[in-house]
N, CA, C, O and CB atoms as a CASP TS submission, in Angstrom:
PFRMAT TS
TARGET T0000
AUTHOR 0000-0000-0000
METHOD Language model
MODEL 1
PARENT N/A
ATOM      1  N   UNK     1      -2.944   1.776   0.465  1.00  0.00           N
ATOM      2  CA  UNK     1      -3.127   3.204   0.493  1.00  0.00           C
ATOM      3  C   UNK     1      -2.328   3.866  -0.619  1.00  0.00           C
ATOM      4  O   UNK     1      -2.754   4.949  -1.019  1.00  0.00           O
ATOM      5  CB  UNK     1      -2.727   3.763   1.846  1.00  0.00           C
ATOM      6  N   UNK     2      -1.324   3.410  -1.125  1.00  0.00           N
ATOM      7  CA  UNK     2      -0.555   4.087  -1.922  1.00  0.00           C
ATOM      8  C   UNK     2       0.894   4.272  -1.605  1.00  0.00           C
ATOM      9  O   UNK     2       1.119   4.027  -0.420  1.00  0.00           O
ATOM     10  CB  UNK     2      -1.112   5.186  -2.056  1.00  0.00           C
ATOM     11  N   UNK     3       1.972   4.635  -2.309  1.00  0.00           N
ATOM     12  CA  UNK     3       3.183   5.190  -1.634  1.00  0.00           C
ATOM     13  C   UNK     3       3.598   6.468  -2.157  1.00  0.00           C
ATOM     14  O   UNK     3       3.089   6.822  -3.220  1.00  0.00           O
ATOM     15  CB  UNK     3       4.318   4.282  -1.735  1.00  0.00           C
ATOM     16  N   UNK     4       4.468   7.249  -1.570  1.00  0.00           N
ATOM     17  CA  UNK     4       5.559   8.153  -1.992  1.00  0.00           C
ATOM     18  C   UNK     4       4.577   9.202  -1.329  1.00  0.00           C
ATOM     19  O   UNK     4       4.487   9.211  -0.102  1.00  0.00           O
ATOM     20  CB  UNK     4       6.103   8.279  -3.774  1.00  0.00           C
ATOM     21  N   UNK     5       3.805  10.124  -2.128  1.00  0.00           N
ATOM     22  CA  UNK     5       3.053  11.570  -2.098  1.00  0.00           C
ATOM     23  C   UNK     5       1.491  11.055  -1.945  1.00  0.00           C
ATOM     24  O   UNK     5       0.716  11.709  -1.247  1.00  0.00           O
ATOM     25  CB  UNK     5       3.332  12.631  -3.704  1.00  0.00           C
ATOM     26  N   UNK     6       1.099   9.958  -2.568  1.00  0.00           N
ATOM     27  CA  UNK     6      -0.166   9.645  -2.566  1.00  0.00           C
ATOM     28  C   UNK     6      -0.591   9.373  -0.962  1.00  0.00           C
ATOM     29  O   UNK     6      -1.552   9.546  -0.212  1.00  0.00           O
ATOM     30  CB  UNK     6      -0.362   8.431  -3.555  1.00  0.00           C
ATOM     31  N   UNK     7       0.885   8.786  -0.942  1.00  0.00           N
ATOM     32  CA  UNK     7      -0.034   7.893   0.639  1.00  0.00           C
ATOM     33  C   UNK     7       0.379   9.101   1.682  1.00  0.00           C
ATOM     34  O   UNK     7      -0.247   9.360   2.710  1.00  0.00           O
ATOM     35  CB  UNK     7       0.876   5.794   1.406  1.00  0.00           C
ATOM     36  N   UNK     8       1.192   9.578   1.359  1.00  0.00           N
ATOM     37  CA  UNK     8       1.385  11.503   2.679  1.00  0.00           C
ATOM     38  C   UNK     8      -0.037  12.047   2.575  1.00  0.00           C
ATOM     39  O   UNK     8      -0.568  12.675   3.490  1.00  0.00           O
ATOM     40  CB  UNK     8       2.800  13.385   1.828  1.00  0.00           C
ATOM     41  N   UNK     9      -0.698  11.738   1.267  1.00  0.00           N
ATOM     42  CA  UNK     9      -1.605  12.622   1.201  1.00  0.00           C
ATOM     43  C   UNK     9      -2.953  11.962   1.881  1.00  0.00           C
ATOM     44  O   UNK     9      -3.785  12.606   2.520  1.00  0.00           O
ATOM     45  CB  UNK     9      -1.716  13.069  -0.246  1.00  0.00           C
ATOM     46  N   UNK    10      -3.002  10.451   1.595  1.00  0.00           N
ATOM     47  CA  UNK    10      -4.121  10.011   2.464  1.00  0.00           C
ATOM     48  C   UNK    10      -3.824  10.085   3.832  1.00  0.00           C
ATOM     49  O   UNK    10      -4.796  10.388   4.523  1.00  0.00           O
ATOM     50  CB  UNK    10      -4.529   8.679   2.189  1.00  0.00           C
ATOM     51  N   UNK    11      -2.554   9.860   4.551  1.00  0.00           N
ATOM     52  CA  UNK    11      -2.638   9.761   5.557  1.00  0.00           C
ATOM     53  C   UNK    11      -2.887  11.424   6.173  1.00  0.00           C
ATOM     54  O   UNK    11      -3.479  11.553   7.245  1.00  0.00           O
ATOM     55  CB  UNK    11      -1.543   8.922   5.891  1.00  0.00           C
ATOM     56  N   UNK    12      -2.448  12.517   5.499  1.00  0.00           N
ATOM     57  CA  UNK    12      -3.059  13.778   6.025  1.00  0.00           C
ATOM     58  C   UNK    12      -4.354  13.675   6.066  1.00  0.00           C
ATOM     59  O   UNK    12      -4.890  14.224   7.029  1.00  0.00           O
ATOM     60  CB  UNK    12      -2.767  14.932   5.314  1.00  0.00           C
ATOM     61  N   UNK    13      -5.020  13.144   5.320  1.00  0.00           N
ATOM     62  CA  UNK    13      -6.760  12.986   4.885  1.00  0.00           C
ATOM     63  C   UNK    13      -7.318  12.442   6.006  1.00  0.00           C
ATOM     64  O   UNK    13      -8.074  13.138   6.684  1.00  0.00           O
ATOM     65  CB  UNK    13      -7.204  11.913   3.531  1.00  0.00           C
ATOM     66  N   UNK    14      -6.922  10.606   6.512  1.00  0.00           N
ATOM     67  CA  UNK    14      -7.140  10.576   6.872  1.00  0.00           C
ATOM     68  C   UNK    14      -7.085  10.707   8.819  1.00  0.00           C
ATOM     69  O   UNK    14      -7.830  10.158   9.631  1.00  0.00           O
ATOM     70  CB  UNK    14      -7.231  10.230   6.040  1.00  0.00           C
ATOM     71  N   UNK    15      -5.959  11.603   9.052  1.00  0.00           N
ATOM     72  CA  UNK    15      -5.752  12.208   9.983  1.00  0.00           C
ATOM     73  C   UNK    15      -6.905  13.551  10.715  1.00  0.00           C
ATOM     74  O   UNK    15      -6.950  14.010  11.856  1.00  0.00           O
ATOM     75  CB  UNK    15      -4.541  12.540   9.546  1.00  0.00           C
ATOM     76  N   UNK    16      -7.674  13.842   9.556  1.00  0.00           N
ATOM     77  CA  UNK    16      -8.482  14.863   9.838  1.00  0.00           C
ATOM     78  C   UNK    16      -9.892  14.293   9.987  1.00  0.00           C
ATOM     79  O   UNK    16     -10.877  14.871  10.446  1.00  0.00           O
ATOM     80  CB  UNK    16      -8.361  15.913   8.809  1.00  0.00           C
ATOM     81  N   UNK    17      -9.831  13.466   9.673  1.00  0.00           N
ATOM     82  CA  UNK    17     -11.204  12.282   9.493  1.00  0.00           C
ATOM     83  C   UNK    17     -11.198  11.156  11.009  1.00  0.00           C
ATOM     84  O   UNK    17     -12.220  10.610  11.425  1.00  0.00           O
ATOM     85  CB  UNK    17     -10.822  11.005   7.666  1.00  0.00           C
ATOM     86  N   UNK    18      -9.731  10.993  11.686  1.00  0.00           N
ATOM     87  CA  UNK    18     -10.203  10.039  12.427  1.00  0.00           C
ATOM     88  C   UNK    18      -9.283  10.637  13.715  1.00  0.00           C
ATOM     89  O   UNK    18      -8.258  11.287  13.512  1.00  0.00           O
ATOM     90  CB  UNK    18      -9.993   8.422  11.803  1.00  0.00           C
ATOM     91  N   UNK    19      -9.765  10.343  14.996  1.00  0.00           N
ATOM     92  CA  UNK    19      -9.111  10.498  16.175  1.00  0.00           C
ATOM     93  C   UNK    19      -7.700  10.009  16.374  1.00  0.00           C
ATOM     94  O   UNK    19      -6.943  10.597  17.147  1.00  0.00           O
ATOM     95  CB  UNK    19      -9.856   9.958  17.051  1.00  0.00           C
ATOM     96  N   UNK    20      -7.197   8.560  15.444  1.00  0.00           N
ATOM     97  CA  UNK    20      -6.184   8.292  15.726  1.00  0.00           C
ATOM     98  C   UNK    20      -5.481   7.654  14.408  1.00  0.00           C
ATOM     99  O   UNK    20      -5.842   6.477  14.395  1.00  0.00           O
ATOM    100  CB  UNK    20      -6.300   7.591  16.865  1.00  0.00           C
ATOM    101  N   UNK    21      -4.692   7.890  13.365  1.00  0.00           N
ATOM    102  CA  UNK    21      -4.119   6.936  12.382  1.00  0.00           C
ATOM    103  C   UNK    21      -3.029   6.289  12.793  1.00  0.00           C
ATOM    104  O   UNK    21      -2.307   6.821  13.637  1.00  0.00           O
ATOM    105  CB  UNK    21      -3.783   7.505  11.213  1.00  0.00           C
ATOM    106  N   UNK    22      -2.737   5.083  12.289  1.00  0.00           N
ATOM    107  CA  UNK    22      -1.547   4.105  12.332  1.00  0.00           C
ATOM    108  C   UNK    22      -0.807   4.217  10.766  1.00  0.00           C
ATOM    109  O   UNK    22      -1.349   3.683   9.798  1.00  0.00           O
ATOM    110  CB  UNK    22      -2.160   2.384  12.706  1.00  0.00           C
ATOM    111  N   UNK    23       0.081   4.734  10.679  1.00  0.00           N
ATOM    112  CA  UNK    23       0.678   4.272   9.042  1.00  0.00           C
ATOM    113  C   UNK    23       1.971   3.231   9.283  1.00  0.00           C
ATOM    114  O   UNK    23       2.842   3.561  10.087  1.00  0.00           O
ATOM    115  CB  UNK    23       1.377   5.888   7.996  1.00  0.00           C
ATOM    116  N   UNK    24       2.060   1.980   8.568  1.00  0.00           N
ATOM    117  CA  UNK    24       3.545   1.526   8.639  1.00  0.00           C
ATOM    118  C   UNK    24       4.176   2.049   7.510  1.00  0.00           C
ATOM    119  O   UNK    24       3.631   2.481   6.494  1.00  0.00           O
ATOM    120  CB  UNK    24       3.770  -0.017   8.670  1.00  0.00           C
ATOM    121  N   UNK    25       5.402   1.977   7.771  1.00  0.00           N
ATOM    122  CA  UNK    25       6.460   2.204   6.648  1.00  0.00           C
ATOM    123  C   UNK    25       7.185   1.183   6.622  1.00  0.00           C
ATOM    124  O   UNK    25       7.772   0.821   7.642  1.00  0.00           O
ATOM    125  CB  UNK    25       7.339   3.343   6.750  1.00  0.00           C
ATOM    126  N   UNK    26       7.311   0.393   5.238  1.00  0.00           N
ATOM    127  CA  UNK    26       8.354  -0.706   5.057  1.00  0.00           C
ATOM    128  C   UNK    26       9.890  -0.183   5.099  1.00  0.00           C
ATOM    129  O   UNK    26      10.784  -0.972   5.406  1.00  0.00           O
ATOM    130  CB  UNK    26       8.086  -1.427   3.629  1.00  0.00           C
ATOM    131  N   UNK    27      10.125   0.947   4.834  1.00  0.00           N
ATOM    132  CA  UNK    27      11.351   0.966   4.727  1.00  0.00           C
ATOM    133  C   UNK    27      11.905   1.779   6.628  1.00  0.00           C
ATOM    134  O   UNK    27      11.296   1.488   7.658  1.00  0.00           O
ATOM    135  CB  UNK    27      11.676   1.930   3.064  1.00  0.00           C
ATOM    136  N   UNK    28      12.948   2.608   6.590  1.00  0.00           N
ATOM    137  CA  UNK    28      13.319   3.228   7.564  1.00  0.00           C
ATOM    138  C   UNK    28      12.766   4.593   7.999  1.00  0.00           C
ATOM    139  O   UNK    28      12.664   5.110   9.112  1.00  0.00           O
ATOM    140  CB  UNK    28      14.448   3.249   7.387  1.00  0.00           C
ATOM    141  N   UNK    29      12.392   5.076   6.576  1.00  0.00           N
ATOM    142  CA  UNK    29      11.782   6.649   6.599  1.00  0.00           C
ATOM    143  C   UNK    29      11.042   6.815   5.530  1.00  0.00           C
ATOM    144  O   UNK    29      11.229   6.187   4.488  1.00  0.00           O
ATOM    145  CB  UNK    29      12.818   7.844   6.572  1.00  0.00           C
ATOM    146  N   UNK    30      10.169   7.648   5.693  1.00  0.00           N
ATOM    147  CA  UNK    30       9.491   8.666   4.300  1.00  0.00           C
ATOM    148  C   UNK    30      10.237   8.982   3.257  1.00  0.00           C
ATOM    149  O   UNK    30       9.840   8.731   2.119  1.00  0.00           O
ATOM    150  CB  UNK    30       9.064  10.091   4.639  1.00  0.00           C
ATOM    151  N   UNK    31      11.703   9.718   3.548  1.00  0.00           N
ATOM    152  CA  UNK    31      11.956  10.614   3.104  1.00  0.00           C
ATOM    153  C   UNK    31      12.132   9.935   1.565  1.00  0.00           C
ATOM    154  O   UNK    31      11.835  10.735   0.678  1.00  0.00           O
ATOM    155  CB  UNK    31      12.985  11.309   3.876  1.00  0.00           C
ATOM    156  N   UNK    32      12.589   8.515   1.056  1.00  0.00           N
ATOM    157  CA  UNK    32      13.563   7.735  -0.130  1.00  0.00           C
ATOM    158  C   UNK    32      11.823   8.057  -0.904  1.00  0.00           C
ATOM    159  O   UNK    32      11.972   8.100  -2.125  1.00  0.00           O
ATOM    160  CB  UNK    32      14.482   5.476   0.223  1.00  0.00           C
ATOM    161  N   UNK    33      10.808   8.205  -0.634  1.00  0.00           N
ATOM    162  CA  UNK    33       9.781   8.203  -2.117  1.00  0.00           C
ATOM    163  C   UNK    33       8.700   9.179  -1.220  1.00  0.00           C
ATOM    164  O   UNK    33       7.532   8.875  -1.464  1.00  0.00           O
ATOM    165  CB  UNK    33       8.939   6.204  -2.860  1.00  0.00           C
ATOM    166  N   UNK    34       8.824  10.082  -0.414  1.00  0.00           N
ATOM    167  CA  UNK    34       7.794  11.541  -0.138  1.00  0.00           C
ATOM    168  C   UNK    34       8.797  12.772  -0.150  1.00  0.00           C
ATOM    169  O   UNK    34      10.018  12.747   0.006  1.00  0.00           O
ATOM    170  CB  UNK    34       6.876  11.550   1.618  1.00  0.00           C
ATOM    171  N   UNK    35       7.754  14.123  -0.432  1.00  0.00           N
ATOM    172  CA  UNK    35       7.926  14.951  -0.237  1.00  0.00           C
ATOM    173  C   UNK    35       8.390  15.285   0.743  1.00  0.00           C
ATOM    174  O   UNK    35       8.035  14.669   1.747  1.00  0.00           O
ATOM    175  CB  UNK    35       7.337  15.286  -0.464  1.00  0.00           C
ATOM    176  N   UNK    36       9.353  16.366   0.886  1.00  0.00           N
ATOM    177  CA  UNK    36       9.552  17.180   2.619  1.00  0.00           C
ATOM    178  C   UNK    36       8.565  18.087   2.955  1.00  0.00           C
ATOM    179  O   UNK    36       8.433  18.211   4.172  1.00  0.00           O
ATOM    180  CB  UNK    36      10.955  18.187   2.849  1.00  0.00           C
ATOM    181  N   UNK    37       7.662  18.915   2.120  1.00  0.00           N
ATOM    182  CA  UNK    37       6.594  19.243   2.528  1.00  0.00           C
ATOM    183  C   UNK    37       5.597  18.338   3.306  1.00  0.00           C
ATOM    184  O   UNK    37       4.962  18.812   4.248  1.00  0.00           O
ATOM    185  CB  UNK    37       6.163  19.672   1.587  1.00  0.00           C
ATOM    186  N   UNK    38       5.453  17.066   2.931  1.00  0.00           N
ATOM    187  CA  UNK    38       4.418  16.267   3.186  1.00  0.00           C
ATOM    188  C   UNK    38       5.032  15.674   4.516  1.00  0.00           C
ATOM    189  O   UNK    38       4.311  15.678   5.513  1.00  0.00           O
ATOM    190  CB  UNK    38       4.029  15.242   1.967  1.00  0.00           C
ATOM    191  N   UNK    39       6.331  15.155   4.605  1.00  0.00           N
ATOM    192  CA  UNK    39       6.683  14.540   6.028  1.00  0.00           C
ATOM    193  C   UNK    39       6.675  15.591   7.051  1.00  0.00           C
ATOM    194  O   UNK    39       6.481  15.306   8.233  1.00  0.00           O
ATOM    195  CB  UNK    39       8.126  13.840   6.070  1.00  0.00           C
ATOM    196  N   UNK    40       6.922  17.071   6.562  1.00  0.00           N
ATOM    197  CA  UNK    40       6.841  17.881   7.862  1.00  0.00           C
ATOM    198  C   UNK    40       5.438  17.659   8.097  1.00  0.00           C
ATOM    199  O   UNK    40       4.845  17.273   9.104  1.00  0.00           O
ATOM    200  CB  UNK    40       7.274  19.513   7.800  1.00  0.00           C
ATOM    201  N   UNK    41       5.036  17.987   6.953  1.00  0.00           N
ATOM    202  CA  UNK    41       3.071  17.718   7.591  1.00  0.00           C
ATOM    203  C   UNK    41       2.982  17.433   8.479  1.00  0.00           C
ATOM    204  O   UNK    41       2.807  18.039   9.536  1.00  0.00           O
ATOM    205  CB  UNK    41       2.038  16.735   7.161  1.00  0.00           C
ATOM    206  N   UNK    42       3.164  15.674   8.035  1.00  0.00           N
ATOM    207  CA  UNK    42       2.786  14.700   8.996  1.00  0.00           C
ATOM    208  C   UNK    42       3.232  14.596  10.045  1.00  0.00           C
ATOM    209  O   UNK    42       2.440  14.357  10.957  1.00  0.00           O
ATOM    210  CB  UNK    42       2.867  13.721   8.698  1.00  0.00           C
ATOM    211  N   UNK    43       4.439  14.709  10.306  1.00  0.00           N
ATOM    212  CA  UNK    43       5.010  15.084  11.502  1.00  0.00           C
ATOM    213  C   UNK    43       4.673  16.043  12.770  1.00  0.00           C
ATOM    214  O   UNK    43       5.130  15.957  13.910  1.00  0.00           O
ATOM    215  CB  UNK    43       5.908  15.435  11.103  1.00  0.00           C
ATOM    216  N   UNK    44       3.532  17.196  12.129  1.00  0.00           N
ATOM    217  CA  UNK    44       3.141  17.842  13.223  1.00  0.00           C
ATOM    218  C   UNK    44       1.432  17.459  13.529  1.00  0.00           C
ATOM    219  O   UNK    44       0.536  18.039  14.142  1.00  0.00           O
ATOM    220  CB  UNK    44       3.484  19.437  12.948  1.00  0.00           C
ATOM    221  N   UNK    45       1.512  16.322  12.842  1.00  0.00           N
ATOM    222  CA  UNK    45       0.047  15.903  13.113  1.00  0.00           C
ATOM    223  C   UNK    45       0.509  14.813  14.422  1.00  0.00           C
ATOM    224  O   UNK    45       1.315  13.884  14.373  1.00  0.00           O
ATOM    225  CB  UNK    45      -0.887  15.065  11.516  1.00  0.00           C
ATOM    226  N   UNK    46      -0.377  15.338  15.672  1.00  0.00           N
ATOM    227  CA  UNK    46      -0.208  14.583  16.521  1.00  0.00           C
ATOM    228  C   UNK    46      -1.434  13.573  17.350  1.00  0.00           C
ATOM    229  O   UNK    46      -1.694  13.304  18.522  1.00  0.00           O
ATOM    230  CB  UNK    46       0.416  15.388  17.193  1.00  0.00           C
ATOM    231  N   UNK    47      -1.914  13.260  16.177  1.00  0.00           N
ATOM    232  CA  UNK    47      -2.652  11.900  16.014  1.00  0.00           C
ATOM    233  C   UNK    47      -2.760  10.988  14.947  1.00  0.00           C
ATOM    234  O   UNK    47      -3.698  10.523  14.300  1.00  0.00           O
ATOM    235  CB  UNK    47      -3.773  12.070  16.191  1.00  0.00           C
ATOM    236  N   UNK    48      -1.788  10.889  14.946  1.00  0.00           N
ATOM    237  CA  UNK    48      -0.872  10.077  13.536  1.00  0.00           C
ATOM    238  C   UNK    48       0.460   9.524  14.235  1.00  0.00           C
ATOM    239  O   UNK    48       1.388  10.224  14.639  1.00  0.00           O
ATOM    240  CB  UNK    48      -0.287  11.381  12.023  1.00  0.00           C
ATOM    241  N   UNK    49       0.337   7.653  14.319  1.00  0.00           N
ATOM    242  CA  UNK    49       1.944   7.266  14.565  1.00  0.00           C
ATOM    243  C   UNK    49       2.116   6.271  13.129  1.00  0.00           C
ATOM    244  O   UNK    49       1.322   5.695  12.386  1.00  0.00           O
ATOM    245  CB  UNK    49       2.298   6.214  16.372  1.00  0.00           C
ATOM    246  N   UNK    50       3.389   6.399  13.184  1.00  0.00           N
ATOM    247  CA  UNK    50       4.353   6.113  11.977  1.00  0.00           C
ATOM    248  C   UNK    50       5.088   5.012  12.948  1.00  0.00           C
ATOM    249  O   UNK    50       5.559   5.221  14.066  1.00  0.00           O
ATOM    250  CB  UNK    50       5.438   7.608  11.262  1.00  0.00           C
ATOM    251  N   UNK    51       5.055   3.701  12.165  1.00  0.00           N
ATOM    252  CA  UNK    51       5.625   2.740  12.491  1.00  0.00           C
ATOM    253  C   UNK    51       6.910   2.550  11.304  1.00  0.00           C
ATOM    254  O   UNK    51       6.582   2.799  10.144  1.00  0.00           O
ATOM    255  CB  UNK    51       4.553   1.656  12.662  1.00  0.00           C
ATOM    256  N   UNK    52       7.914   2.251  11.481  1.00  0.00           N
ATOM    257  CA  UNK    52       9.198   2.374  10.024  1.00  0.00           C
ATOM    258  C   UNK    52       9.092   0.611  10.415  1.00  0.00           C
ATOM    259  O   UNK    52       8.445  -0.003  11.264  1.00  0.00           O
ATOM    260  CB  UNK    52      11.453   3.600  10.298  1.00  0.00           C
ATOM    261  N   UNK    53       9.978   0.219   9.440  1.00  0.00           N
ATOM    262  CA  UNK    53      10.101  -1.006   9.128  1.00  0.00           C
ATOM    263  C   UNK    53       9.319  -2.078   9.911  1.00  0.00           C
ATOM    264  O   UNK    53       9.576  -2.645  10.973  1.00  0.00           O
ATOM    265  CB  UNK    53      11.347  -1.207   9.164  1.00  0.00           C
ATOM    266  N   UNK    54       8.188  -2.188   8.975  1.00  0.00           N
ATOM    267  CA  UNK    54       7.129  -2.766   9.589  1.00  0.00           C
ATOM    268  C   UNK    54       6.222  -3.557   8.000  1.00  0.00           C
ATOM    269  O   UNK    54       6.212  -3.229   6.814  1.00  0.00           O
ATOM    270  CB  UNK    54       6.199  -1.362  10.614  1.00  0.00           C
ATOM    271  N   UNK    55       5.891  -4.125   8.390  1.00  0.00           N
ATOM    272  CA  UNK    55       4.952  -4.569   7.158  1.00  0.00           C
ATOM    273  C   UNK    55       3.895  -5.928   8.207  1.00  0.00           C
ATOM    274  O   UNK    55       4.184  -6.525   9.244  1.00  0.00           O
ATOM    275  CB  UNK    55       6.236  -5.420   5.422  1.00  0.00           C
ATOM    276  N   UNK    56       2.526  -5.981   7.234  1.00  0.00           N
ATOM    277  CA  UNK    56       1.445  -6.570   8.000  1.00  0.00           C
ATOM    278  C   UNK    56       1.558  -7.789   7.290  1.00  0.00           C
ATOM    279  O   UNK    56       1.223  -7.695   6.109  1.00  0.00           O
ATOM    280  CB  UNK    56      -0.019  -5.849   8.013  1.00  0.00           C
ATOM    281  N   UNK    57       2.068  -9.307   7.804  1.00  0.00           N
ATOM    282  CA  UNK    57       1.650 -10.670   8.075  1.00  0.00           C
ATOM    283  C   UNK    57       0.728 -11.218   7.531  1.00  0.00           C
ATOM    284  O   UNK    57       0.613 -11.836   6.472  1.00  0.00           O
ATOM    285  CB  UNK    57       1.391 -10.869   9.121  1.00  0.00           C
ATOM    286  N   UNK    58      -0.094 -10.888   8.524  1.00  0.00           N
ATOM    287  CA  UNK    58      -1.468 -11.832   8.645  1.00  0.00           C
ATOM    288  C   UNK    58      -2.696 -10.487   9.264  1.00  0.00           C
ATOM    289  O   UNK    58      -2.547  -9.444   9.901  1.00  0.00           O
ATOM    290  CB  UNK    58      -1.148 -13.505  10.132  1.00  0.00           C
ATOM    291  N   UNK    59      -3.667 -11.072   8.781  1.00  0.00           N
ATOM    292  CA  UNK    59      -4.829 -10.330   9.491  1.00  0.00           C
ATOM    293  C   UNK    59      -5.682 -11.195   9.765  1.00  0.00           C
ATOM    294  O   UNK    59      -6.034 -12.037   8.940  1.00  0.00           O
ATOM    295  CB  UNK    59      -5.505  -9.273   8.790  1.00  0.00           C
ATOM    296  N   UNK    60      -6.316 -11.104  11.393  1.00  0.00           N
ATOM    297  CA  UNK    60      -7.361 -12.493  11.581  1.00  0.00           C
ATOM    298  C   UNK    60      -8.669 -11.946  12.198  1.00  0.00           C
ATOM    299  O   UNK    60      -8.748 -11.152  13.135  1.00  0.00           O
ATOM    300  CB  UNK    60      -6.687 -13.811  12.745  1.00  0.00           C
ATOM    301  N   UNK    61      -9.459 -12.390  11.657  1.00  0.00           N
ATOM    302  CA  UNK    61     -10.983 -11.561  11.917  1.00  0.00           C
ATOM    303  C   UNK    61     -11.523 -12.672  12.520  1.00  0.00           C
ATOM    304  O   UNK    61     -11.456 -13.772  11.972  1.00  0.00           O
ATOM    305  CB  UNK    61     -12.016 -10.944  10.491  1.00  0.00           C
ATOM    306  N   UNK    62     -12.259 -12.446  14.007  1.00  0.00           N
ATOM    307  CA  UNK    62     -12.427 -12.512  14.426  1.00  0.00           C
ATOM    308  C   UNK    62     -14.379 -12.840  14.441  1.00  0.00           C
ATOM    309  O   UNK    62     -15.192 -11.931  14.610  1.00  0.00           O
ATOM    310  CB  UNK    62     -11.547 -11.896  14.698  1.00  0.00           C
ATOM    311  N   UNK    63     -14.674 -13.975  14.273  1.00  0.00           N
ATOM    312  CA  UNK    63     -16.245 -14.077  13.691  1.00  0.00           C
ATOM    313  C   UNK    63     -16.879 -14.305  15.369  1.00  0.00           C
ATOM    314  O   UNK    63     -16.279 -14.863  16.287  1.00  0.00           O
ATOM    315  CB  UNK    63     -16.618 -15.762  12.282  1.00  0.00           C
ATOM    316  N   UNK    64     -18.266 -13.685  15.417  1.00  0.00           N
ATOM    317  CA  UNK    64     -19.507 -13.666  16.631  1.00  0.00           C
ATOM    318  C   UNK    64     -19.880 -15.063  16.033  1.00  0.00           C
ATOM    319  O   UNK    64     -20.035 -15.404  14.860  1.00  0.00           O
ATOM    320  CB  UNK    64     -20.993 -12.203  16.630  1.00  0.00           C
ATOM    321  N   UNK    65     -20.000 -15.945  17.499  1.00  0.00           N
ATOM    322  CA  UNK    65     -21.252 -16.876  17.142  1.00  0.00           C
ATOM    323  C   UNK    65     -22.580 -16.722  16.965  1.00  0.00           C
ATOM    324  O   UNK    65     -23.283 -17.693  16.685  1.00  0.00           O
ATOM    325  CB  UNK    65     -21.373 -17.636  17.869  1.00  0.00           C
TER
END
């Protein structure tokens, strides 16, 4: 998705687009590479959770016989 302002900005985007977003954050907070405009944003969007120190593994898809 992007980091710092880009990715505040998709995740506002896509907050208005979907019933529920997930964003992780590798580090502890927004604040070390976003705006404070943009984290208050997000912050009052309440279908949007913010996971902090998190990063994705593995992804396993799941095939129909």
């Amino acid at each position: 998705m992007g980091r710092g302002n880009a990715a505040g900005q998709a995740i506002v985007f896509l907050a208005s687009h979907a019933a529920h977003a997930h964003h992780l954050i590798r580090g502890f907070d927004l604040a070390k590479s976003m705006s404070k405009y943009l984290i208050d944003r997000i912050g009052l969007l309440a279908n949007v959770t913010l996971y902090t120190e998190s990063e994705i593994v593995a992804i396993e898809v799941a095939m129909k016989a």
